[in-house]
N, C-alpha and C positions, 0 to 999 in steps of 0.2 A: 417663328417656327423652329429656326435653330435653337433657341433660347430655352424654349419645351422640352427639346430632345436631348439638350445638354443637362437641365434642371435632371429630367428623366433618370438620364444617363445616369448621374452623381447619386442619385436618390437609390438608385438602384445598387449599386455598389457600395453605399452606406449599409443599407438593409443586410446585403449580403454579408460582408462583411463582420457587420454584428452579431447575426447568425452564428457564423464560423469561430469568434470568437468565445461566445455563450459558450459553444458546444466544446471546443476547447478545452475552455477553463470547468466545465462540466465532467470532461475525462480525466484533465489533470488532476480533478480535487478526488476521484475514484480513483485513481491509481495512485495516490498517497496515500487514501486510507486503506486501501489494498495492500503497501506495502508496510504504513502499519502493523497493522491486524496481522501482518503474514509475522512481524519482528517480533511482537507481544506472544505469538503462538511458540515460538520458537522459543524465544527465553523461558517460558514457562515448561517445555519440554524438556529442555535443555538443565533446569534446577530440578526437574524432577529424574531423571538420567544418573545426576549428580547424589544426589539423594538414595536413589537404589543401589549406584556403586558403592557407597560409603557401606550401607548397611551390610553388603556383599561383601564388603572387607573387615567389618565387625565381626559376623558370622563365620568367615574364615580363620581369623584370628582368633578366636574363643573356641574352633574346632582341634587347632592345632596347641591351644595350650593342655587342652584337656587329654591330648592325647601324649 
C-alpha cells in the first residue's frame, strides 16, 4: 500500500512538473519572439526616421542655396 501511494506520489509530480515545464518553455519561446518582432519593428522605423531627416536636410539645404 505504501509502495502505490509513493509510486502515485512520484507519478504525480513527474506529470506536473512536465506540464510546468511545457508551459514554460512555451512562454519563454513567445516572449523571444516577442521581443524580436518588437527589435525588427523598430530598426525598421528607426532607418525610415533616418531617411526622412536626410531628405529634410536636402531640402533645407537646396532652399537656402537658392535663396
Amino acid at each position: 500500500m505504501m509502495r502505490i501511494r509513493l509510486v502515485s506520489f512520484v507519478v504525480g509530480f513527474t506529470v506536473t512538473g512536465s506540464a510546468f515545464f511545457v508551459a514554460w518553455k512555451d512562454m519563454w519561446g513567445d516572449r523571444y519572439s516577442l521581443s524580436a518582432e518588437t527589435a525588427r519593428q523598430f530598426g525598421a522605423l528607426e532607418s525610415r526616421i533616418s531617411e526622412l531627416e536626410s531628405l529634410l536636410r536636402q531640402n533645407a539645404d537646396s532652399i537656402q542655396d537658392e535663396v
